[in-house]
Each structure stands twice: as C-alpha cells, then as structure tokens.
N, CA, C and O atoms as a GROMACS GRO file, in nm:
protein
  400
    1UNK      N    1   0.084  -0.118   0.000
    1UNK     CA    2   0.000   0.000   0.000
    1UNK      C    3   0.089   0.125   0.000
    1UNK      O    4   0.176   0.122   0.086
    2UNK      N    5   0.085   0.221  -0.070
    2UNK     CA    6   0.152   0.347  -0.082
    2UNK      C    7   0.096   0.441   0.027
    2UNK      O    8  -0.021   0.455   0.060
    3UNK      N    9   0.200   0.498   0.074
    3UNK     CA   10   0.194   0.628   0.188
    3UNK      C   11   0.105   0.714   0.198
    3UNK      O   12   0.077   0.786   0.102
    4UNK      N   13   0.042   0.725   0.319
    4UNK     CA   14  -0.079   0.860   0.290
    4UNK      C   15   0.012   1.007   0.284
    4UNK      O   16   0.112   1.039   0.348
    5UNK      N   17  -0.045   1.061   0.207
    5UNK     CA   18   0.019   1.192   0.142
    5UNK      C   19  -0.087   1.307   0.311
    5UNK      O   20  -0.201   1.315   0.357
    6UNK      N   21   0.066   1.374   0.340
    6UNK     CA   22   0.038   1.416   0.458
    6UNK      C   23   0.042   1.592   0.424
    6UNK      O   24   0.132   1.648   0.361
    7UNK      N   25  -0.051   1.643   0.468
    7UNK     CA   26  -0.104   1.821   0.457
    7UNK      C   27  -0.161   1.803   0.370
    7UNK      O   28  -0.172   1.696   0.311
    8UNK      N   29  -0.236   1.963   0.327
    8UNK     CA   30  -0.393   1.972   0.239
    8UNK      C   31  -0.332   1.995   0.138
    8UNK      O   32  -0.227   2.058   0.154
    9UNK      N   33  -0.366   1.957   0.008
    9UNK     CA   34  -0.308   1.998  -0.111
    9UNK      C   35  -0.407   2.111  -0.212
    9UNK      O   36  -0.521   2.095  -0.257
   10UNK      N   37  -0.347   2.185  -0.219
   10UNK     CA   38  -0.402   2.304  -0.346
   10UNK      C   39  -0.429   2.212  -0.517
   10UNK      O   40  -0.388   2.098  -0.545
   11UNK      N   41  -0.490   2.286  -0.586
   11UNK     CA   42  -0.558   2.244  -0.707
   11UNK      C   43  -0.413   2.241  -0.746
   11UNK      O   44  -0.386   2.121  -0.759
   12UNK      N   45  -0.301   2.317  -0.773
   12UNK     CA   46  -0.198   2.320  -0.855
   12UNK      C   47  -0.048   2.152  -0.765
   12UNK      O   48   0.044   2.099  -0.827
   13UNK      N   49  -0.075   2.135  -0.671
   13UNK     CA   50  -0.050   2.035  -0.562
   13UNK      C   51  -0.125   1.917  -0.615
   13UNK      O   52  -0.063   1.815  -0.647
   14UNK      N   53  -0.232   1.924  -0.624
   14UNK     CA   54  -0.301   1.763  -0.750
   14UNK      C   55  -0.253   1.765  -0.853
   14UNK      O   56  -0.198   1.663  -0.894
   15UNK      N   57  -0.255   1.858  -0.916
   15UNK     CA   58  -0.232   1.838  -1.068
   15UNK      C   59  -0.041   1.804  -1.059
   15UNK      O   60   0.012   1.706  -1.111
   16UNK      N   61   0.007   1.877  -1.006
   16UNK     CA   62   0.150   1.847  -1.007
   16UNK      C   63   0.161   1.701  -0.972
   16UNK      O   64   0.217   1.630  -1.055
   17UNK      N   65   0.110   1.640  -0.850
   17UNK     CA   66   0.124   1.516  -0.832
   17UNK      C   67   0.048   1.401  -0.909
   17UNK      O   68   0.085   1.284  -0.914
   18UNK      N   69  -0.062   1.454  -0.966
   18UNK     CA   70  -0.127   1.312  -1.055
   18UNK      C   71  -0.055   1.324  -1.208
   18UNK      O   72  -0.053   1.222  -1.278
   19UNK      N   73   0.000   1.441  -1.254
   19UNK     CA   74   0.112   1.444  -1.380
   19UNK      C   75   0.212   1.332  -1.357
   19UNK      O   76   0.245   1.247  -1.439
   20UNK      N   77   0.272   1.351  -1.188
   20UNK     CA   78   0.422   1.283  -1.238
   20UNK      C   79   0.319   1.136  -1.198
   20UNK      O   80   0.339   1.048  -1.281
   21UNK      N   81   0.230   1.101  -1.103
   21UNK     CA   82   0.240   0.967  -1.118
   21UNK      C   83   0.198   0.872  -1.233
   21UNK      O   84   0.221   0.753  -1.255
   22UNK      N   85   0.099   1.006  -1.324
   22UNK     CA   86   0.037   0.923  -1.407
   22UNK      C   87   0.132   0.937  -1.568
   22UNK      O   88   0.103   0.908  -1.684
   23UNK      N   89   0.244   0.990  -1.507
   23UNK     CA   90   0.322   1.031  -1.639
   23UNK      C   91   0.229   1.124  -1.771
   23UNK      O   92   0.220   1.078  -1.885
   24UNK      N   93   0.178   1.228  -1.739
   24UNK     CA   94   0.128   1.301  -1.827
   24UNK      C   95   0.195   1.457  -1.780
   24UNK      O   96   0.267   1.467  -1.681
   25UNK      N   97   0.161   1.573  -1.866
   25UNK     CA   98   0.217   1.678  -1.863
   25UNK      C   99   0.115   1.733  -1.791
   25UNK      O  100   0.007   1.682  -1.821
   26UNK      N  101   0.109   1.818  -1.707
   26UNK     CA  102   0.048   1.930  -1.625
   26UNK      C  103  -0.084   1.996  -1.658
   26UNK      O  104  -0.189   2.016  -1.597
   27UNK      N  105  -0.019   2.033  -1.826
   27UNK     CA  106  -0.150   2.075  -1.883
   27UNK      C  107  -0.276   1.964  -1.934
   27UNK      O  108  -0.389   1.989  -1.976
   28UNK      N  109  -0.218   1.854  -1.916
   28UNK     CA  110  -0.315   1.739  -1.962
   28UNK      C  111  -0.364   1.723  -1.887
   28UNK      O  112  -0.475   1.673  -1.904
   29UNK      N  113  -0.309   1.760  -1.715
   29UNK     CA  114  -0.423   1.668  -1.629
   29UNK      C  115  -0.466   1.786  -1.582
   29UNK      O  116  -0.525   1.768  -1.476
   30UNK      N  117  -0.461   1.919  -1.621
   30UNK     CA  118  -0.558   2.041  -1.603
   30UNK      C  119  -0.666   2.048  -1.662
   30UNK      O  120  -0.770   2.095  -1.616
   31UNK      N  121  -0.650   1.996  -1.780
   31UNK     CA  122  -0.742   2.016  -1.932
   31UNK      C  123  -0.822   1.920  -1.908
   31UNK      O  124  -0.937   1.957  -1.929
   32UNK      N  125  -0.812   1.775  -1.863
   32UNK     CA  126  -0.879   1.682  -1.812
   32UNK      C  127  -0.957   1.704  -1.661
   32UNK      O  128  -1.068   1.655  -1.644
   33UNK      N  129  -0.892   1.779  -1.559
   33UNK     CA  130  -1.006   1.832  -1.481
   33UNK      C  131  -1.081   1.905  -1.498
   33UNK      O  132  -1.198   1.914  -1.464
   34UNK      N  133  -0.999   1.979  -1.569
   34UNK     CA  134  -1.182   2.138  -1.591
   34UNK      C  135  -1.259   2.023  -1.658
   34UNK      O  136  -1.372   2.003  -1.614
   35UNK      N  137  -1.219   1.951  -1.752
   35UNK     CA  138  -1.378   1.911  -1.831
   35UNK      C  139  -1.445   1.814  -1.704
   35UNK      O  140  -1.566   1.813  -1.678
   36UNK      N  141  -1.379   1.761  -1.658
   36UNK     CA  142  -1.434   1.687  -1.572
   36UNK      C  143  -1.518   1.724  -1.473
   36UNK      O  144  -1.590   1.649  -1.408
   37UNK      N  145  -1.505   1.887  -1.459
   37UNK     CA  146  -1.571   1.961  -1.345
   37UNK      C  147  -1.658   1.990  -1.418
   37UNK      O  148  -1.769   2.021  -1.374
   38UNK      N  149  -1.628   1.986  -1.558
   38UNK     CA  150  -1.752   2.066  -1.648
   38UNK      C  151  -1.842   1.976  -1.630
   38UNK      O  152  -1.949   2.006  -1.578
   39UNK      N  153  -1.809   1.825  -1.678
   39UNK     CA  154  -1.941   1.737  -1.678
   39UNK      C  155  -1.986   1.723  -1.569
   39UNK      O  156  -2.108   1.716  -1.586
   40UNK      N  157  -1.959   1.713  -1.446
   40UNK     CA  158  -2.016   1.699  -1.339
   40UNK      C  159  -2.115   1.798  -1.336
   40UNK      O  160  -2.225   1.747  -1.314
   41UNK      N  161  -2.118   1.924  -1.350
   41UNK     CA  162  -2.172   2.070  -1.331
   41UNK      C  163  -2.324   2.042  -1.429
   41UNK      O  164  -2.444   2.062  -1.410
   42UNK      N  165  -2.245   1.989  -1.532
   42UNK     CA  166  -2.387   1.989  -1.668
   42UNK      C  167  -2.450   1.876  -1.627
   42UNK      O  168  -2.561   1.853  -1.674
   43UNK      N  169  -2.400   1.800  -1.549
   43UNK     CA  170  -2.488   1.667  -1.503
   43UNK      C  171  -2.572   1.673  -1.408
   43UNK      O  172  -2.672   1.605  -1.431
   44UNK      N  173  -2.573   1.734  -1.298
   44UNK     CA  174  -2.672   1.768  -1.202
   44UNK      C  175  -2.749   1.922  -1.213
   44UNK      O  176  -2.838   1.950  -1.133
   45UNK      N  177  -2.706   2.022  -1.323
   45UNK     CA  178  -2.820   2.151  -1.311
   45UNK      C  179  -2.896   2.065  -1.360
   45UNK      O  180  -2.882   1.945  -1.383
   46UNK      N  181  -3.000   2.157  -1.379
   46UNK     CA  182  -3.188   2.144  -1.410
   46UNK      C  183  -3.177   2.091  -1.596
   46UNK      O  184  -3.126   2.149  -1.692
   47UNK      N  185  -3.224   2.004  -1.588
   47UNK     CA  186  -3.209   1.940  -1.712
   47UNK      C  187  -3.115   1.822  -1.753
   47UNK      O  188  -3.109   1.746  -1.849
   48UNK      N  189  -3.047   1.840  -1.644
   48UNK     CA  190  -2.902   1.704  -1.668
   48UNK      C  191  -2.985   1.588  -1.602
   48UNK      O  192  -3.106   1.583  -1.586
   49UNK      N  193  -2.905   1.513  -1.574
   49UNK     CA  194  -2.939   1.344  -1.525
   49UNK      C  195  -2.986   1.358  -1.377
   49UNK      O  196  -3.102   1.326  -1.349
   50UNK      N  197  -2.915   1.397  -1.297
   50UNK     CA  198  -2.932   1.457  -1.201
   50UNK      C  199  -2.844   1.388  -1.081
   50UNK      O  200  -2.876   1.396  -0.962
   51UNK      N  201  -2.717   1.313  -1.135
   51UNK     CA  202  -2.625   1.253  -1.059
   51UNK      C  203  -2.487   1.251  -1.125
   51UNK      O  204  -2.480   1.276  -1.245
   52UNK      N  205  -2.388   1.226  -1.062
   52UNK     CA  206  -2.271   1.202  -1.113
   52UNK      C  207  -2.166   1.136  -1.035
   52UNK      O  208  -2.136   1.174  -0.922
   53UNK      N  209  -2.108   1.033  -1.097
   53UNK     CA  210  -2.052   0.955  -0.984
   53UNK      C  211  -1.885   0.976  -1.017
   53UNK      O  212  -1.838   0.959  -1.129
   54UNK      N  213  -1.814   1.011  -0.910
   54UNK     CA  214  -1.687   1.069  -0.906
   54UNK      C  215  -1.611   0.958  -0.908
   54UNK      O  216  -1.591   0.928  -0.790
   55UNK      N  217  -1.541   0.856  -1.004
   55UNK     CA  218  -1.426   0.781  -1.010
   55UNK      C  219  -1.446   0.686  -0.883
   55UNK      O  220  -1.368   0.665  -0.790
   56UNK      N  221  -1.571   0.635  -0.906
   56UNK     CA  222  -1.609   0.526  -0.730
   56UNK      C  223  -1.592   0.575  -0.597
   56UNK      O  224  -1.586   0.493  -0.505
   57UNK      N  225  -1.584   0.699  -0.575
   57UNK     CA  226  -1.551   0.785  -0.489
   57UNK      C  227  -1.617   0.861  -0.395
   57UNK      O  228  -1.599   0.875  -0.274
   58UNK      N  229  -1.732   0.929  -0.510
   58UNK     CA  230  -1.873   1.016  -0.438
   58UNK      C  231  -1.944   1.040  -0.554
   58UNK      O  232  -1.908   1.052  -0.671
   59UNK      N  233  -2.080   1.045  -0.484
   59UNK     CA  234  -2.204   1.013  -0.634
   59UNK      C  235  -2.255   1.213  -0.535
   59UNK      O  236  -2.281   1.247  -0.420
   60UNK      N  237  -2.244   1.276  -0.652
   60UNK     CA  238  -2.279   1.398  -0.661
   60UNK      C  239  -2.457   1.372  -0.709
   60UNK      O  240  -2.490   1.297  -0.801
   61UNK      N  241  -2.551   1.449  -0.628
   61UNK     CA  242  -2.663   1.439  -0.722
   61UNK      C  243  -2.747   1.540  -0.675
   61UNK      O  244  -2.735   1.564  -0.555
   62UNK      N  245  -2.834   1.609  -0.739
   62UNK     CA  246  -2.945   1.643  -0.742
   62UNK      C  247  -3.082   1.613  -0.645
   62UNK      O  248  -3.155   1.520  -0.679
   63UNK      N  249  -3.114   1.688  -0.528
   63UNK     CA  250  -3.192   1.621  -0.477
   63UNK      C  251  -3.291   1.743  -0.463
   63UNK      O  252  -3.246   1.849  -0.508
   64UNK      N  253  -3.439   1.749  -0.402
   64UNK     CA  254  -3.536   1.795  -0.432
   64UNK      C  255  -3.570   1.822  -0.250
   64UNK      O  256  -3.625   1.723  -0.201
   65UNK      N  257  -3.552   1.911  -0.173
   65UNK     CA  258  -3.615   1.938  -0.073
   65UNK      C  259  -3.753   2.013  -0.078
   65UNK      O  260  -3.792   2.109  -0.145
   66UNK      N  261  -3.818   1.928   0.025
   66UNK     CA  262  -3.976   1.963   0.062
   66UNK      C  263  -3.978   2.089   0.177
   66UNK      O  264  -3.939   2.079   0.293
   67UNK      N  265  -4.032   2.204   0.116
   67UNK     CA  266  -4.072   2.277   0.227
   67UNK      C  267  -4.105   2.226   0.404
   67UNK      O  268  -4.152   2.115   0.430
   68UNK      N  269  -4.078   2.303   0.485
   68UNK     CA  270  -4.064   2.223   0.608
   68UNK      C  271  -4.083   2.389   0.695
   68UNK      O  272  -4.059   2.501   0.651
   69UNK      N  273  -4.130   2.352   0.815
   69UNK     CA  274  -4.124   2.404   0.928
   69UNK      C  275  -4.019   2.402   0.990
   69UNK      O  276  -3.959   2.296   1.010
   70UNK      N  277  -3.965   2.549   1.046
   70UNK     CA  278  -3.859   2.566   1.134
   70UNK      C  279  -3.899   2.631   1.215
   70UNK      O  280  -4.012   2.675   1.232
   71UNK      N  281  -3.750   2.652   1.307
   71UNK     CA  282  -3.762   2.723   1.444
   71UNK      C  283  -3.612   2.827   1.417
   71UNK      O  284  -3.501   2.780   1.392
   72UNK      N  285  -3.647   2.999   1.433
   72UNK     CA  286  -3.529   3.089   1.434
   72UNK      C  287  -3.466   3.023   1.624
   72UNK      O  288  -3.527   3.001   1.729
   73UNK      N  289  -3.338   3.014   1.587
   73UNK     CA  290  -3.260   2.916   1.684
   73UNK      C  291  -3.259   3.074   1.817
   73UNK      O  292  -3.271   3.051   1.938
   74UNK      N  293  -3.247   3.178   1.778
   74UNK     CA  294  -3.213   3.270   1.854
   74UNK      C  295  -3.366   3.343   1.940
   74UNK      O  296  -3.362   3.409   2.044
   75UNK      N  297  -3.478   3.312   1.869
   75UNK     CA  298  -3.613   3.387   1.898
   75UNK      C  299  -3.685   3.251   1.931
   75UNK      O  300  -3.786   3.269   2.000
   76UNK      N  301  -3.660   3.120   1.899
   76UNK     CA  302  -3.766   3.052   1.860
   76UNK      C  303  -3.876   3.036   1.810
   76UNK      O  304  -3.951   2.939   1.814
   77UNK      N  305  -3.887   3.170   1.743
   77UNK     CA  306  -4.040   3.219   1.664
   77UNK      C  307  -4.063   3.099   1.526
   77UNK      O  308  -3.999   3.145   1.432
   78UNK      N  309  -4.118   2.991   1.493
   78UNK     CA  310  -4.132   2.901   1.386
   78UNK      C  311  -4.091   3.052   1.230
   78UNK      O  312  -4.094   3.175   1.223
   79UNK      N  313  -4.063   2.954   1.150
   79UNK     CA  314  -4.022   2.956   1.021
   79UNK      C  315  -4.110   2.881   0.952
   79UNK      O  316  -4.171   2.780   0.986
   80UNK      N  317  -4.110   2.950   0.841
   80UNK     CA  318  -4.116   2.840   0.655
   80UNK      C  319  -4.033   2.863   0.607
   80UNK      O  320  -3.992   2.971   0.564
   81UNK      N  321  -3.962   2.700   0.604
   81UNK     CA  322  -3.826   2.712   0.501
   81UNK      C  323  -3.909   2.668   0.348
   81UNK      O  324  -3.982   2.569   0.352
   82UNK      N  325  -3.896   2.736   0.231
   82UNK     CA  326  -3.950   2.678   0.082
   82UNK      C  327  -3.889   2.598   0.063
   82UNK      O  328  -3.770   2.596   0.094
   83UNK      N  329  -3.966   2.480  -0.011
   83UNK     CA  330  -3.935   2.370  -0.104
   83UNK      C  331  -3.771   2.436  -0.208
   83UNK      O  332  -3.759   2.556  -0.233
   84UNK      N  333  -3.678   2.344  -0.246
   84UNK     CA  334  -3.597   2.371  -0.289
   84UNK      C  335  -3.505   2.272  -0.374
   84UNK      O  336  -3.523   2.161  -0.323
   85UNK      N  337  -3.437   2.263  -0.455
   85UNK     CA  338  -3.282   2.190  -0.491
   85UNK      C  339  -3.174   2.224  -0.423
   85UNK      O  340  -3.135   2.332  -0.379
   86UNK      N  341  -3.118   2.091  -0.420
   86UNK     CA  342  -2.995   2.131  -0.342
   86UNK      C  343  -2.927   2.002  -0.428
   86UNK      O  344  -2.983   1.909  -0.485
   87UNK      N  345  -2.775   2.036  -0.415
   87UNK     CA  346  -2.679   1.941  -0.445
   87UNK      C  347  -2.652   1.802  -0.303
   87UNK      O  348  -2.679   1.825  -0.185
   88UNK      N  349  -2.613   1.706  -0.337
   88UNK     CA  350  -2.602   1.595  -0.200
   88UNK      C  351  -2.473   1.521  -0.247
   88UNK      O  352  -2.466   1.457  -0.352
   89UNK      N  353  -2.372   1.537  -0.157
   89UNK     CA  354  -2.246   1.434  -0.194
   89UNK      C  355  -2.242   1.377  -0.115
   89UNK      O  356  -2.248   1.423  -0.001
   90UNK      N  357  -2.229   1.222  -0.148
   90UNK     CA  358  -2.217   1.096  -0.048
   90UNK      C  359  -2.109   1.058  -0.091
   90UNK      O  360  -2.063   1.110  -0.192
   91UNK      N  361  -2.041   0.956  -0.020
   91UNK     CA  362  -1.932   0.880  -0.038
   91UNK      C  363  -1.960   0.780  -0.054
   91UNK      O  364  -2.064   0.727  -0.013
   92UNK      N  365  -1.854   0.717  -0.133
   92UNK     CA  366  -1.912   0.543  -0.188
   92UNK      C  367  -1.809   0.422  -0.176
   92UNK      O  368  -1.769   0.412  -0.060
   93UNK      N  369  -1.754   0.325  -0.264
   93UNK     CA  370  -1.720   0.221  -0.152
   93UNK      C  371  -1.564   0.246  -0.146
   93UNK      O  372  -1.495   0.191  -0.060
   94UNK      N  373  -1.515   0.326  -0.234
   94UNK     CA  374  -1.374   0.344  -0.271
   94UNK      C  375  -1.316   0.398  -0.152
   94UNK      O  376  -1.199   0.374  -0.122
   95UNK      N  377  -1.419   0.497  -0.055
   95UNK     CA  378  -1.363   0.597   0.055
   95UNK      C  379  -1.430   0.564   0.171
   95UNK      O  380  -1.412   0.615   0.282
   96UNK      N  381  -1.537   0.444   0.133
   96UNK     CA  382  -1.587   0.420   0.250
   96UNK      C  383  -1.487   0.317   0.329
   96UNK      O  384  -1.455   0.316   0.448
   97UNK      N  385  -1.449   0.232   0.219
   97UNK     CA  386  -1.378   0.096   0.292
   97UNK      C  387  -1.257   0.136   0.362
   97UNK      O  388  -1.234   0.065   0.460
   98UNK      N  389  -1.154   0.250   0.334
   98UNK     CA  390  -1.024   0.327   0.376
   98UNK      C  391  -1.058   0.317   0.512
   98UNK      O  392  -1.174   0.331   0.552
   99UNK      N  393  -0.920   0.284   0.614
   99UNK     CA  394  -0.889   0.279   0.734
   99UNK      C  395  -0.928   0.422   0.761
   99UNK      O  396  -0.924   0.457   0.643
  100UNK      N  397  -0.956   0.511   0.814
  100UNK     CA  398  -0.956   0.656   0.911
  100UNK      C  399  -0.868   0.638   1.037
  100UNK      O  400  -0.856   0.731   1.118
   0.00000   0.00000   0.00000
C-alpha cells in the first residue's frame, strides 16, 4: 500500500502530483479536470441526469427538498423554510472501505 500523502493539497498540488504519477504533462491533467468539473456541473443543473458519480468515490446528485417548518434558533419564533434543490455528496465504496 503506498503512503498517505500528509497536509492539504491546493488544485496546482493535484495536478502536479497526478502528472508525475500518471506520467502526463500538467496541462493534460488540467485540461482533463476542468472538463471533468464541467461534466459533473452539466450533469446535475436542471435538465441534466441529475447525478454524477466521481471515479467510485462520491455520487454527486441532485436532490429535491420539501418545504418544512422551522424554528429561528435565537427567537424561537417558527419559520417556513421553501421547497428547494440542493446538491447531495455521499461517499461510496472506494472511501468508504479506507482505514480513518
């Protein structure tokens, strides 16, 4: 098993490190993430599929919240929160099974 890579890495910190392991140039594995961010993006707005599953990793999707009753936490005076979309990222078996 290879070493866990230790501190947070910046966008330019991935790309530098998945170039040299995957032996590609910098700009290839830039040019290959934006689109990749692209499809994800066009896959869950209003009209796409409404999921996207990240390299067995995390299923990005589209989910549909129902208006609901709240409470302001500071007054306790009830709320209406509106019906809404929201984005939902779960994790799946690639990051579930990993030691923590």
């Amino acid at each position: 098993m290879r070493p866990s890579i230790r501190g947070k890495m910046s966008k330019a910190d991935i790309i530098r490190r998945v170039s040299e392991e995957a032996g590609y140039t910098q700009g290839d594995v830039r040019a290959i993430l934006d689109a990749y961010k692209d499809v994800a993006i066009r896959s869950v707005q209003k009209g796409g599929s409404g999921e996207f599953k990240l390299l067995e990793l995390v299923m990005i999707e589209r989910v549909h919240r129902r208006a609901r009753k709240a409470r302001n936490p500071r007054t306790g005076e009830p709320i209406d929160v509106p019906a809404k979309r929201a984005v939902k990222v779960r994790a799946l078996g690639a990051l579930k099974s990993i030691e923590l």
